[in-house]
RODO-2510 file (C-alpha; in nm, 4 decimals, decimal comma):
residues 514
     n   res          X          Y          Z
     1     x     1,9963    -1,9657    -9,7192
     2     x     1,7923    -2,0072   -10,0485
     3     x     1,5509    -1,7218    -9,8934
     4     x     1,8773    -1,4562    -9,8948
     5     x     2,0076    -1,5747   -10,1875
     6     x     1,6740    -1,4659   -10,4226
     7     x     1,5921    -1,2061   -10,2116
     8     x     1,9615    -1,0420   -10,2860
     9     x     1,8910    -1,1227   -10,6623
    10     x     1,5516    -0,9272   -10,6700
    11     x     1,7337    -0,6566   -10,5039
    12     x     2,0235    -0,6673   -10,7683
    13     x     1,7454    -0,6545   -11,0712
    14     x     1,5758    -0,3994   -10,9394
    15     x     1,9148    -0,2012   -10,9104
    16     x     2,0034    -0,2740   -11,2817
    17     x     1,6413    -0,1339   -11,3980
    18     x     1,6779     0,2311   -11,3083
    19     x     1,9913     0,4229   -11,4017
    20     x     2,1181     0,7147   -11,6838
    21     x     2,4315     0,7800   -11,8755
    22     x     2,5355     1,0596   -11,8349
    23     x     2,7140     1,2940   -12,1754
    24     x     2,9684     1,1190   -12,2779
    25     x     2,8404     0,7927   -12,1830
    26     x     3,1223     0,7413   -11,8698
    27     x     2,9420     0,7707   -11,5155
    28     x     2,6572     0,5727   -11,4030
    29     x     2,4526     0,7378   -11,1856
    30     x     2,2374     0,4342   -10,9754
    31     x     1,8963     0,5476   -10,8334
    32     x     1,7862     0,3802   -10,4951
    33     x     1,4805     0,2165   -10,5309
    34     x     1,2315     0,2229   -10,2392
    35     x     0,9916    -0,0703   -10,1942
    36     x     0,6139     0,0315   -10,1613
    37     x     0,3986    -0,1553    -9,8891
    38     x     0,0176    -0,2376    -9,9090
    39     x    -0,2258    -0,0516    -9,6661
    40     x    -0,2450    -0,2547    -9,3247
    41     x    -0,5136    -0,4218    -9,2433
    42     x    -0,7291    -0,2844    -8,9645
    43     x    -0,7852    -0,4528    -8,6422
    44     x    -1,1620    -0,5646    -8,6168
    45     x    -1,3117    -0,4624    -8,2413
    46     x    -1,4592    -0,7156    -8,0708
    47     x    -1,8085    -0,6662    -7,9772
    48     x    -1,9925    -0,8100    -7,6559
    49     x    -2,3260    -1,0052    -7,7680
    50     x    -2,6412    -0,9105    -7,6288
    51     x    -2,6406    -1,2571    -7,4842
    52     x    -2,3714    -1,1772    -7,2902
    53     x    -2,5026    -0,8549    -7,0977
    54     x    -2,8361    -0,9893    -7,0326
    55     x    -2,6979    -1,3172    -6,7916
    56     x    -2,4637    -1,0512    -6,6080
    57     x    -2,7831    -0,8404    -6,5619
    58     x    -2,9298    -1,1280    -6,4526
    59     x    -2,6635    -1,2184    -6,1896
    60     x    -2,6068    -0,8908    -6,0758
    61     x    -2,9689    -0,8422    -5,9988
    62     x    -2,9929    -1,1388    -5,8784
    63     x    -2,7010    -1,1045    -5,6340
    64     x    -2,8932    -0,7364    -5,5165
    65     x    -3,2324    -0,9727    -5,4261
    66     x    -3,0233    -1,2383    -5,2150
    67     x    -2,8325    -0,9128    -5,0155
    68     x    -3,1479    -0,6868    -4,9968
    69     x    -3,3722    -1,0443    -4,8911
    70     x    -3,1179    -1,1240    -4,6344
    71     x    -3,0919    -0,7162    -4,4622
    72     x    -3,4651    -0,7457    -4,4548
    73     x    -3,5068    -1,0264    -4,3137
    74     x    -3,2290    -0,9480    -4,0791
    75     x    -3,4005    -0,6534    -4,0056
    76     x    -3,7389    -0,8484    -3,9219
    77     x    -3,5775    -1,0330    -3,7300
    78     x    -3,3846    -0,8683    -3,5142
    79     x    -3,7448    -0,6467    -3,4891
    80     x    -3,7932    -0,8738    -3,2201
    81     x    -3,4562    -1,0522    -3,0914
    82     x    -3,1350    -0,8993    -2,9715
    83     x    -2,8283    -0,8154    -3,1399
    84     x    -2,5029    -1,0628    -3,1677
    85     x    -2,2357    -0,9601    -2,9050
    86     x    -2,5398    -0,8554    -2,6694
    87     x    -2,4637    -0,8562    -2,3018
    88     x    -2,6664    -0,7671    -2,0181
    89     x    -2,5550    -0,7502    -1,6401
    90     x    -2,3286    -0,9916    -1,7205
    91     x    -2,5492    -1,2258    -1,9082
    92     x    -2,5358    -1,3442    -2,3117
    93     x    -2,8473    -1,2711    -2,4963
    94     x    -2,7582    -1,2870    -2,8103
    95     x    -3,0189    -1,3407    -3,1039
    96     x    -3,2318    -1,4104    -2,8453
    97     x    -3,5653    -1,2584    -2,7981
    98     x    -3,6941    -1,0848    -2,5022
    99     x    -3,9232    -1,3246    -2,4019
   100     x    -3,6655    -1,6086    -2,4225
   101     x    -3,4630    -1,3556    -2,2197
   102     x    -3,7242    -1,3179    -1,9690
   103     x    -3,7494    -1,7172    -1,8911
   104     x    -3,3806    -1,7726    -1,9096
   105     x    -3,3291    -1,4648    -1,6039
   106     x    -3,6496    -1,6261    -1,4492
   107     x    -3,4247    -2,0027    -1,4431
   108     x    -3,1632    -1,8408    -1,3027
   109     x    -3,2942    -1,6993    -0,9969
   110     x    -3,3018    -2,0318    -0,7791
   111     x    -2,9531    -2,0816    -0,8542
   112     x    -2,7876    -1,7005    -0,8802
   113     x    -2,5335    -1,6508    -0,6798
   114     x    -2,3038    -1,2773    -0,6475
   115     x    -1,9266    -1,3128    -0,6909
   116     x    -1,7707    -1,0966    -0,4860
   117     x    -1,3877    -1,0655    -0,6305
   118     x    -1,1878    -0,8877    -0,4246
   119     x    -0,8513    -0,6644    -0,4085
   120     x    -0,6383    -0,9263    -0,2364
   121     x    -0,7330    -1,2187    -0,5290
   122     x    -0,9972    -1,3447    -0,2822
   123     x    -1,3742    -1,3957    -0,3472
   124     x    -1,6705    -1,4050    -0,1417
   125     x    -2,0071    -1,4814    -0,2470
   126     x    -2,3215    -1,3811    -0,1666
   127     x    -2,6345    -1,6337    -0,2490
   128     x    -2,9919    -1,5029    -0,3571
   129     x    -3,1021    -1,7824    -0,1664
   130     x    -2,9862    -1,5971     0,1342
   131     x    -3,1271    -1,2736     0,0728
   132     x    -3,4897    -1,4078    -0,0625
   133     x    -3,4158    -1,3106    -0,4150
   134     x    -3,7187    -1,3576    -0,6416
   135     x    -3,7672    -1,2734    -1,0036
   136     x    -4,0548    -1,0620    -1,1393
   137     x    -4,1506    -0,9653    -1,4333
   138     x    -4,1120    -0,5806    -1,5970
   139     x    -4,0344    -0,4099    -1,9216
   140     x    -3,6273    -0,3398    -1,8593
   141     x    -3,5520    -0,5972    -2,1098
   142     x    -3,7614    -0,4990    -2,3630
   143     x    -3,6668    -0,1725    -2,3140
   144     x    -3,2837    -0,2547    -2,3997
   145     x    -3,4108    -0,4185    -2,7189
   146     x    -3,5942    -0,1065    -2,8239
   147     x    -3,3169     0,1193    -2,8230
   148     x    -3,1671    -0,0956    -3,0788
   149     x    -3,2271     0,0227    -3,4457
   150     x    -3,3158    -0,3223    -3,6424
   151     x    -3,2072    -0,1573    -4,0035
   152     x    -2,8688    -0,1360    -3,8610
   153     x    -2,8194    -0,5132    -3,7566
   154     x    -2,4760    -0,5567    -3,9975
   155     x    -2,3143    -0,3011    -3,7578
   156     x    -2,3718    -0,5319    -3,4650
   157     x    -2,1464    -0,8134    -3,6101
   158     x    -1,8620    -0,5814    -3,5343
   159     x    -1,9851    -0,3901    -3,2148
   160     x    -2,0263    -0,5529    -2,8881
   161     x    -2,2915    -0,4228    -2,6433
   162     x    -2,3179    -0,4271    -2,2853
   163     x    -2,5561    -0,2902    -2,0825
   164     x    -2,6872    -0,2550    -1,7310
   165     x    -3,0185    -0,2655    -1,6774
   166     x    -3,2127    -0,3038    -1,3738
   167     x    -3,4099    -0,6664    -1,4344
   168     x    -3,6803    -0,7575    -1,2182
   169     x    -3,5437    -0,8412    -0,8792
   170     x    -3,6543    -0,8259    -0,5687
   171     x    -3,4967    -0,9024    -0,2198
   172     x    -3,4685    -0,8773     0,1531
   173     x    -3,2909    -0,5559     0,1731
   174     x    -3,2379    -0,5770     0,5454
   175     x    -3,0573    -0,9433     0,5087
   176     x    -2,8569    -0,8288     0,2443
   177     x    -2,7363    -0,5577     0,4699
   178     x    -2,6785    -0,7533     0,7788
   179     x    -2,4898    -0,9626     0,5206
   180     x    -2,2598    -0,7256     0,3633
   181     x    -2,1868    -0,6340     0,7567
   182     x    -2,0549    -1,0354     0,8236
   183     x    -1,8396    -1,0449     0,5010
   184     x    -1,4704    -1,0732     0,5824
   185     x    -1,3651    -0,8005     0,3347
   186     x    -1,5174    -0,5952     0,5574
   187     x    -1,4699    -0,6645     0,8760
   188     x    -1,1313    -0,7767     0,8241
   189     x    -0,8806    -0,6748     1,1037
   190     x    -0,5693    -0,6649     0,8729
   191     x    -0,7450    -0,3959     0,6039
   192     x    -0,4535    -0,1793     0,4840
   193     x    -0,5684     0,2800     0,5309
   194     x    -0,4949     0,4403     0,2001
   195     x    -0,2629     0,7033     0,1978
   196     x    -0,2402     1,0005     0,0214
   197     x     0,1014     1,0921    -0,1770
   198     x     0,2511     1,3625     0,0063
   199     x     0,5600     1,5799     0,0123
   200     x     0,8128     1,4352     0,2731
   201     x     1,1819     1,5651     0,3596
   202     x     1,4703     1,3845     0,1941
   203     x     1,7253     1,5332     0,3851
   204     x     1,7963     1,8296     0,1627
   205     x     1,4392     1,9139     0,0250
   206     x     1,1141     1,7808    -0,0141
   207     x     1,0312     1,5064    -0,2606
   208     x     0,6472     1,3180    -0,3423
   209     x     0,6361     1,0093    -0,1481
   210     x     0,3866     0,7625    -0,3604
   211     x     0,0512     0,7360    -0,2464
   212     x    -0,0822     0,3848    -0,0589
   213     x    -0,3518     0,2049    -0,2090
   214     x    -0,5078    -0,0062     0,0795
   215     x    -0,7978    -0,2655     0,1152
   216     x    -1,0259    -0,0607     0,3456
   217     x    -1,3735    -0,1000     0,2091
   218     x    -1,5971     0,1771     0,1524
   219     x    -1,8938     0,0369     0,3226
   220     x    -2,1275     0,3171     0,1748
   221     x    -1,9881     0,2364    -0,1927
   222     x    -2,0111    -0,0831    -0,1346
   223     x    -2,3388    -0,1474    -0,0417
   224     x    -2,4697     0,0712    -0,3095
   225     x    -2,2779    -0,1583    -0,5920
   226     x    -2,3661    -0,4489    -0,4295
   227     x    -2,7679    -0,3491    -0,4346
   228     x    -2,7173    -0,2287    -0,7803
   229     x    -2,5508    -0,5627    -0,8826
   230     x    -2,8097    -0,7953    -0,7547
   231     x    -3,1208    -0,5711    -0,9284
   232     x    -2,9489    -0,5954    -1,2185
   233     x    -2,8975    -0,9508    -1,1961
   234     x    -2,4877    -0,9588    -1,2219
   235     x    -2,2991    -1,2524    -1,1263
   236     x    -1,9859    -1,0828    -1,0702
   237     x    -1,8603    -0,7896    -0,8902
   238     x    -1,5079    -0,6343    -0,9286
   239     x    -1,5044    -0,4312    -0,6254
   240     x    -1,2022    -0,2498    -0,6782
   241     x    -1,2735    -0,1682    -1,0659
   242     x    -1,6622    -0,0487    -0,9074
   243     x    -1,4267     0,1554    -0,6402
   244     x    -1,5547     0,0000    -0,3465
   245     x    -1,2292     0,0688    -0,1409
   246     x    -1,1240     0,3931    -0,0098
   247     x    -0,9068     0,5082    -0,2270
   248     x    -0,5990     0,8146    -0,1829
   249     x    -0,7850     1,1213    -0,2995
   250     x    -0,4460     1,2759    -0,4031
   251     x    -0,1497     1,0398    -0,6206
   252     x     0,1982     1,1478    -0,7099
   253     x     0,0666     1,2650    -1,0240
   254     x    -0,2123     1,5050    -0,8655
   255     x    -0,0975     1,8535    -0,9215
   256     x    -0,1826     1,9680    -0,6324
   257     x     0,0665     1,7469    -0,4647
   258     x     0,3687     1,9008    -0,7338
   259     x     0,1962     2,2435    -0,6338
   260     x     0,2592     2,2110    -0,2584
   261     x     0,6137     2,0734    -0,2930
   262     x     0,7206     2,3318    -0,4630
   263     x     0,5709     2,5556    -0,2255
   264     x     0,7504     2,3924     0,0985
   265     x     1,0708     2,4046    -0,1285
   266     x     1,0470     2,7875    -0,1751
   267     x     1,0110     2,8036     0,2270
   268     x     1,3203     2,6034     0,2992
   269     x     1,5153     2,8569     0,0790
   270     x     1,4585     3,1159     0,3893
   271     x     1,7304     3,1704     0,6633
   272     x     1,6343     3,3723     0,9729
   273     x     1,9394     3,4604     1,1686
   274     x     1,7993     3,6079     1,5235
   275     x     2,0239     3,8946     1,6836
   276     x     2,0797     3,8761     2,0949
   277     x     2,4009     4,0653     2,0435
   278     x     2,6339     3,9221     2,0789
   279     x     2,4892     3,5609     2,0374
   280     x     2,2863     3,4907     1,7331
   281     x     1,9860     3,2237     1,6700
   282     x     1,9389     3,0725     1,3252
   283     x     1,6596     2,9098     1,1776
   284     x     1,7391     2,7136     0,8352
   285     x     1,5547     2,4830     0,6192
   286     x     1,6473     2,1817     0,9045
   287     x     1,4551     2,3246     1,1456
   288     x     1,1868     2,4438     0,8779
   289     x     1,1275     2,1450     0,6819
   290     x     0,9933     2,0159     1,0560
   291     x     0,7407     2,3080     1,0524
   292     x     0,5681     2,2219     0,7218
   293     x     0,2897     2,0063     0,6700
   294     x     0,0326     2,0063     0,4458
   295     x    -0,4360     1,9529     0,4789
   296     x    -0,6151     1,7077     0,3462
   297     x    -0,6686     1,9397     0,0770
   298     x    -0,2611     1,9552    -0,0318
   299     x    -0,2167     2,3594     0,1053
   300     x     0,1110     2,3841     0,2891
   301     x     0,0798     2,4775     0,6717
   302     x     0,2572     2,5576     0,9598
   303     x     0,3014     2,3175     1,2588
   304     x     0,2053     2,5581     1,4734
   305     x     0,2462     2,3523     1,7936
   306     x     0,6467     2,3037     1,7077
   307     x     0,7011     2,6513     1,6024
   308     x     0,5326     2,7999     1,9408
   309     x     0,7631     2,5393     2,1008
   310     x     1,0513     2,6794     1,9453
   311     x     0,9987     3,0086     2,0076
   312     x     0,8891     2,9486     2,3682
   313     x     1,2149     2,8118     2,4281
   314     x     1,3798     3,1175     2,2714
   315     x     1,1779     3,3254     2,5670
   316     x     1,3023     3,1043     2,8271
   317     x     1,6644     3,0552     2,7194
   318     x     1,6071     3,4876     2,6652
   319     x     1,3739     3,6543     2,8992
   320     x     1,4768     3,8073     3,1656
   321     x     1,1825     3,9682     3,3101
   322     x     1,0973     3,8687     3,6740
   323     x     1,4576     3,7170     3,7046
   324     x     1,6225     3,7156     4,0237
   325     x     1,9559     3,9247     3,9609
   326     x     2,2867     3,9311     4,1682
   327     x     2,3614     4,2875     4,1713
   328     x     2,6891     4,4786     4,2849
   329     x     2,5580     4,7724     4,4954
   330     x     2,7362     5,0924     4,5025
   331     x     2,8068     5,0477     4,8401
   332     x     3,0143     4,7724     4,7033
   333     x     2,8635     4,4204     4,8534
   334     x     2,6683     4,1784     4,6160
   335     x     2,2631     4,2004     4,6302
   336     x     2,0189     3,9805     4,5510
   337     x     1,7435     4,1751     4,3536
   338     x     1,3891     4,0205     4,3191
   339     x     1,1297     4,1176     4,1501
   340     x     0,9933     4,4383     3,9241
   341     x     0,9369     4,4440     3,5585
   342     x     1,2615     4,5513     3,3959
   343     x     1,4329     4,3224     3,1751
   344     x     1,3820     4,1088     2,8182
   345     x     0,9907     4,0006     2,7315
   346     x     0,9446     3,7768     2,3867
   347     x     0,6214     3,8731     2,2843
   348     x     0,5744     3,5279     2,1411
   349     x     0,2321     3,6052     1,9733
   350     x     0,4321     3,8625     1,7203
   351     x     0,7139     3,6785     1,7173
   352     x     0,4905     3,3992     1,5449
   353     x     0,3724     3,5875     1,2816
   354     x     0,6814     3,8229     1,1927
   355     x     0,8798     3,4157     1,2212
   356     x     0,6010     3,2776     0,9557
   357     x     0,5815     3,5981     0,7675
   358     x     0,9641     3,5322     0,7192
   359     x     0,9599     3,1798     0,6221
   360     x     0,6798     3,2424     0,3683
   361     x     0,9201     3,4713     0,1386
   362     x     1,1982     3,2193     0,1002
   363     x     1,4592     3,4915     0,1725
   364     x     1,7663     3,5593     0,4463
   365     x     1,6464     3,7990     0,7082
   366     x     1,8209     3,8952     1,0009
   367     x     1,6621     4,1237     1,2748
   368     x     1,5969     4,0957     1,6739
   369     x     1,2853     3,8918     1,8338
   370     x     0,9438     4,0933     1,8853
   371     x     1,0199     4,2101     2,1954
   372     x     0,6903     4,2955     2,4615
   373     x     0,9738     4,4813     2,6915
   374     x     1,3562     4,5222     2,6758
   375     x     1,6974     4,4931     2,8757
   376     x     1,9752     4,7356     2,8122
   377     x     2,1855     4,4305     2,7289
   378     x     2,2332     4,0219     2,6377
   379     x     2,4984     3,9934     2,8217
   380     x     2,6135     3,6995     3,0748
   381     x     2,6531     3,8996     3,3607
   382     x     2,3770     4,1136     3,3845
   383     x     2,1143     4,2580     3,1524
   384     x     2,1173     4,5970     3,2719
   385     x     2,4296     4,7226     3,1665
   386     x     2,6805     4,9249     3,2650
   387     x     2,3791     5,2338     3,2635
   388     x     2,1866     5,2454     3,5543
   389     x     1,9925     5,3793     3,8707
   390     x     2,0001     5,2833     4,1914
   391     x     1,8170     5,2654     4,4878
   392     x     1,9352     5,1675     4,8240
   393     x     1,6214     5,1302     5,0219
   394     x     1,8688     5,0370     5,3166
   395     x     2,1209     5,3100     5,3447
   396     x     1,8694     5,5415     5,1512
   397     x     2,1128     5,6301     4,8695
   398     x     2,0584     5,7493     4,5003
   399     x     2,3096     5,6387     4,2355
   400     x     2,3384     5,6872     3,8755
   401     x     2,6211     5,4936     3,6431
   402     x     2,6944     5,6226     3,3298
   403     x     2,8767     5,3530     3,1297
   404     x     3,0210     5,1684     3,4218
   405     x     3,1140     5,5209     3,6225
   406     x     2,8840     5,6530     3,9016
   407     x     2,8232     6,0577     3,8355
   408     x     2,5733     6,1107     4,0890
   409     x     2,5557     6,0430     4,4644
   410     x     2,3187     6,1913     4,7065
   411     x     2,0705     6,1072     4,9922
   412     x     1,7063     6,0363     4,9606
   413     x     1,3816     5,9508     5,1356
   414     x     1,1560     5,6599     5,0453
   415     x     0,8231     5,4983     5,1172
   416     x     0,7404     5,4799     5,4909
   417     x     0,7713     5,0946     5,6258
   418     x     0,3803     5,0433     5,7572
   419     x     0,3167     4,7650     5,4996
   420     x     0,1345     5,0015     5,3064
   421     x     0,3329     5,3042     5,1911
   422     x     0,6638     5,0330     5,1391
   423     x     0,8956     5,0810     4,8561
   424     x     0,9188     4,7843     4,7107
   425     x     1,2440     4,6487     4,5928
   426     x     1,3228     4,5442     4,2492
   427     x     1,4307     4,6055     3,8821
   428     x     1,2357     4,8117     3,6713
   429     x     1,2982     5,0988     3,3770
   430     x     1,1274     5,4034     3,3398
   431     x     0,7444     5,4662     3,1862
   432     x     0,8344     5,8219     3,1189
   433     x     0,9431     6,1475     3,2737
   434     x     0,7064     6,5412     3,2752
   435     x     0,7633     6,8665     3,4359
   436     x     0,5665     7,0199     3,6381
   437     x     0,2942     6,7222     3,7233
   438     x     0,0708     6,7385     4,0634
   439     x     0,0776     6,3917     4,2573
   440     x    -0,2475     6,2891     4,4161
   441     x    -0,3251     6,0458     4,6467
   442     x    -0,6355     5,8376     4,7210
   443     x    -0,9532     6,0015     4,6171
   444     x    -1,2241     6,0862     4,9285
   445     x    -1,5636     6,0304     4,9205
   446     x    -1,5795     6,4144     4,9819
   447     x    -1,4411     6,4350     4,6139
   448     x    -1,0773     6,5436     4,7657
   449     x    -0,7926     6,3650     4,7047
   450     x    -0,5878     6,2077     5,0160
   451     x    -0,3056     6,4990     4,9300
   452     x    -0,2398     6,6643     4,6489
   453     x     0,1302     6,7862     4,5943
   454     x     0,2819     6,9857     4,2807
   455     x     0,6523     6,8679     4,1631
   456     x     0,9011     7,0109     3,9307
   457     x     1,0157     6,6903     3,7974
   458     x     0,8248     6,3830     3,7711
   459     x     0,9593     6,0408     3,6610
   460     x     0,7752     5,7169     3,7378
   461     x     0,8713     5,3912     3,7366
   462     x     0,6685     5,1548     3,9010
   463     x     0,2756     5,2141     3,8599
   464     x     0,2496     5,5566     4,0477
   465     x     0,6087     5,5235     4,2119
   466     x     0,8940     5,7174     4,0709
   467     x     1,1454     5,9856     4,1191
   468     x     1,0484     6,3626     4,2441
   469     x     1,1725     6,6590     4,4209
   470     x     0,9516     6,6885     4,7732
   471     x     1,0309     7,0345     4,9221
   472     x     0,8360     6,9649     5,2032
   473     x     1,0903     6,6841     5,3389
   474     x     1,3491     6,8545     5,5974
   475     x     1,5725     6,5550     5,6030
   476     x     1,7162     6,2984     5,3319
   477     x     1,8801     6,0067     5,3831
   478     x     1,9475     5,8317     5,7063
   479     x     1,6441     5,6866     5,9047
   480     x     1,4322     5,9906     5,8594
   481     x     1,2494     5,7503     5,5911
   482     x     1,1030     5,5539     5,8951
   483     x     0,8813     5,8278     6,0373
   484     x     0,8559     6,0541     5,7055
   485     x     0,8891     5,8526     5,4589
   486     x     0,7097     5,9154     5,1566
   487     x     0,3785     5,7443     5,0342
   488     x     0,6335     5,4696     4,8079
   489     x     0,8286     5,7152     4,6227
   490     x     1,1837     5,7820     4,5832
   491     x     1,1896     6,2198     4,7345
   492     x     1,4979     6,4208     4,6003
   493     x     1,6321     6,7443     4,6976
   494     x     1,5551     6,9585     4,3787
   495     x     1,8764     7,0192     4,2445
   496     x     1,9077     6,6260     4,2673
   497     x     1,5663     6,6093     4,1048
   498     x     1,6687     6,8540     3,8097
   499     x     1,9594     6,6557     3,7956
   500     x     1,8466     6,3320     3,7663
   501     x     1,5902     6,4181     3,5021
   502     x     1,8869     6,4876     3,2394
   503     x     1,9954     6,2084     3,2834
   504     x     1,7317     5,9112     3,2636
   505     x     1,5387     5,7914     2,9920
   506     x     1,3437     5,6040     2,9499
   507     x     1,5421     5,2763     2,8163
   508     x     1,7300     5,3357     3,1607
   509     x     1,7264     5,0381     3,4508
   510     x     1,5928     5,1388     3,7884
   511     x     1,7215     4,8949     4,0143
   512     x     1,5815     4,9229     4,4124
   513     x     1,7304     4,6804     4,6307
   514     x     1,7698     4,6359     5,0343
***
């Protein structure tokens, strides 16, 4: 309080002190009065002694001997021992120095023993005692502790280092082998066959079914990682992380397994709809997806036993080559017709590769069969159709029926009945038809021909049988066929001959019968 009052009264006196009148003495003008500091006092800097820096020079140098003593003498050291963290075969050597390394793998012979662990959680073991194991002496340690740079010890304190390195071992090859032959992992009867993963069919389309890891052993693996184990000294084998089973050379992640399902997907996409008018044959992806199959090296194939199968079963459901046929003569009684080569032929050896062919472009195709020969028709009844010739080797009587109605009749002579000259009954169609063609028979050793005779028309059938005019015959029809009949083919009058040859073709049945 006393503080305010004075400093209020200074204030006030100072106040009082400056002012003017002003001219007639009425108005006081009052002049604010500013208070004048000192000069400030400057900060002093504070200075470090020389004292001060020499001990930190000390420390810090002496701080830089203690680190660059201990890296050199780290360095000398590990001149001449291992590494922390060192491992070899199995073993610890670390800090330890080669020749302590040396006596402790030369104590541990008498007692090593191989650990086999196997796939199933099992172990076996194998005993050096058992296979003569015996240590001797060579450089592979040292060797190891050479390739370590000593002036880069710190690093090891962080690193770990394992090695393999084949020690000085020797043993009884041949008793190891008969060994390895006795263990139960390998001749055990319950050993599970890997399987590949492979494209199966779900129903619908093909999907990867997951590979199967089994327990088979790879003997030849096996034995090599065994051998290698015991020269090296290891106490432990993991034979499935050495891969000493047979493993699935293709997994559902393999691309070669994506590659092929999408391949066998693209063929089940195809549709082949066969055309026997009027039926019809399909093939879909059902009877596809059984075709497919893939190698052992994941291409897509065809099962080429099921689709001959199937397509041998379209030739017998479909050919009707060689087929005994009941036949309506046009003398009007029912015939049975045997043999001849007219009819329906699958040649099955085209029909395999135009049916692959198909399957490989994933599209819908529909066509006929590869047929070797053909029938006029698919019919139930007959295949012949309702266009025809016929032959009555009995009566010895021409017809021809033009969709279903006979427009020629007339009388002919065929093959004389010795058992050599026979006209032989059965179905047939014709090879093709000429003009003007000379027929020869047998040829002589004279370099003649057994007869020689000139036609108009010419149209065979059956190897060198067929239809022709024979203007030598006086007679046709009736039983002049048993003492002139021809040499086995079917003699016209001319006009008959002329006739017929307008009319056949040669997609027309030739039906003989008796």
């Amino acid at each position: 309080m006393e503080n305010n009052e004075n400093r209020q009264n200074e204030e006030l006196q100072f106040s009082n002190q400056d002012h003017t009148l002003d001219s007639d003495n009425t108005t006081v003008r009052k002049t604010r009065i500013k208070h004048k500091r000192g000069p400030r006092k400057k900060k002093e800097k504070k200075t470090m002694s020389k004292n001060t820096k020499k001990r930190i020079f000390i420390t810090l140098g002496s701080v830089v001997g203690v680190v660059a003593a201990v890296y050199l003498g780290g360095a000398f050291y590990f001149h001449s021992h291992f590494y922390p963290h060192t491992t070899i075969n199995g073993s610890d050597f670390s800090w330890k120095s080669v020749a302590s390394a040396e006596e402790h793998m030369k104590n541990q012979v008498e007692s090593y023993t191989l650990t086999l662990k196997e796939k199933n959680g099992q172990t076996e073991e194998i005993s050096g005692q058992d296979i003569d194991v015996i240590y001797k002496k060579n450089h592979a340690l040292e060797k190891v502790k050479e390739k370590q740079n000593p002036f880069l010890w710190p690093k090891a304190f962080w690193k770990e280092s394992d090695v393999t390195a084949e020690i000085g071992i020797e043993y009884d090859e041949g008793k190891l082998d008969s060994l390895l032959a006795s263990l139960q992992c390998v001749t055990a009867p319950d050993q599970v066959v890997s399987k590949n993963a492979q494209p199966v069919y779900d129903g619908n389309q093909f999907v990867i079914q997951d590979e199967v890891v089994g327990t088979q052993v790879n003997q030849e693996t096996f034995a090599a990682k065994v051998k290698e184990a015991v020269s090296g000294f290891t106490k432990e084998l993991d034979m499935e992380a050495s891969g000493c089973y047979l493993a699935p050379a293709y997994t559902k992640e393999s691309p070669e397994v994506q590659a092929a399902v999408d391949t066998m997907n693209k063929y089940l996409q195809t549709k082949i709809t066969y055309d026997f008018s009027p039926k019809t044959e399909v093939v879909d992806k059902t009877m596809i997806s059984q075709w497919l199959t893939v190698d052992d090296k994941m291409q897509v194939t065809f099962n080429t036993e099921k689709i001959n199968k199937y397509i041998a079963q379209l030739a017998t459901k479909y050919n009707t080559v060689g087929t005994t046929r009941t036949f309506v003569s046009g003398r009007g009684d029912t015939v049975q017709v045997e043999g001849g080569d007219f009819g329906w032929y699958l040649n099955q050896k085209d029909e395999y590769a135009a049916l692959t062919a198909n399957i490989e472009s994933g599209q819908e195709v529909s066509r006929e069969p590869k047929w070797s020969r053909r029938g006029a028709d698919h019919g139930d009844q007959n295949d012949y159709g309702n266009t025809y010739a016929e032959v009555d080797l009995t009566t010895q009587k021409f017809w021809f029926f033009q969709n279903g109605q006979m427009i020629m009749n007339c009388d002919i002579v065929t093959g004389k009945p010795n058992g050599s000259d026979d006209t032989p009954q059965g179905s047939y169609d014709l090879t093709y038809k000429t003009k003007n063609a000379v027929l020869r028979g047998q040829l002589l050793p004279n370099g003649k021909y057994s007869y020689e005779s000139p036609v108009a028309f010419w149209m065979p059938f059956n190897n060198d049988i067929g239809f022709h005019d024979a203007s030598w015959q006086t007679r046709f029809g009736g039983d002049w066929y048993l003492t002139h009949g021809s040499h086995g083919c079917i003699n016209m009058k001319y006009d008959d001959a002329a006739k017929l040859y307008d009319l056949i073709n040669e997609t027309t049945p030739i039906i003989c019968h008796f």
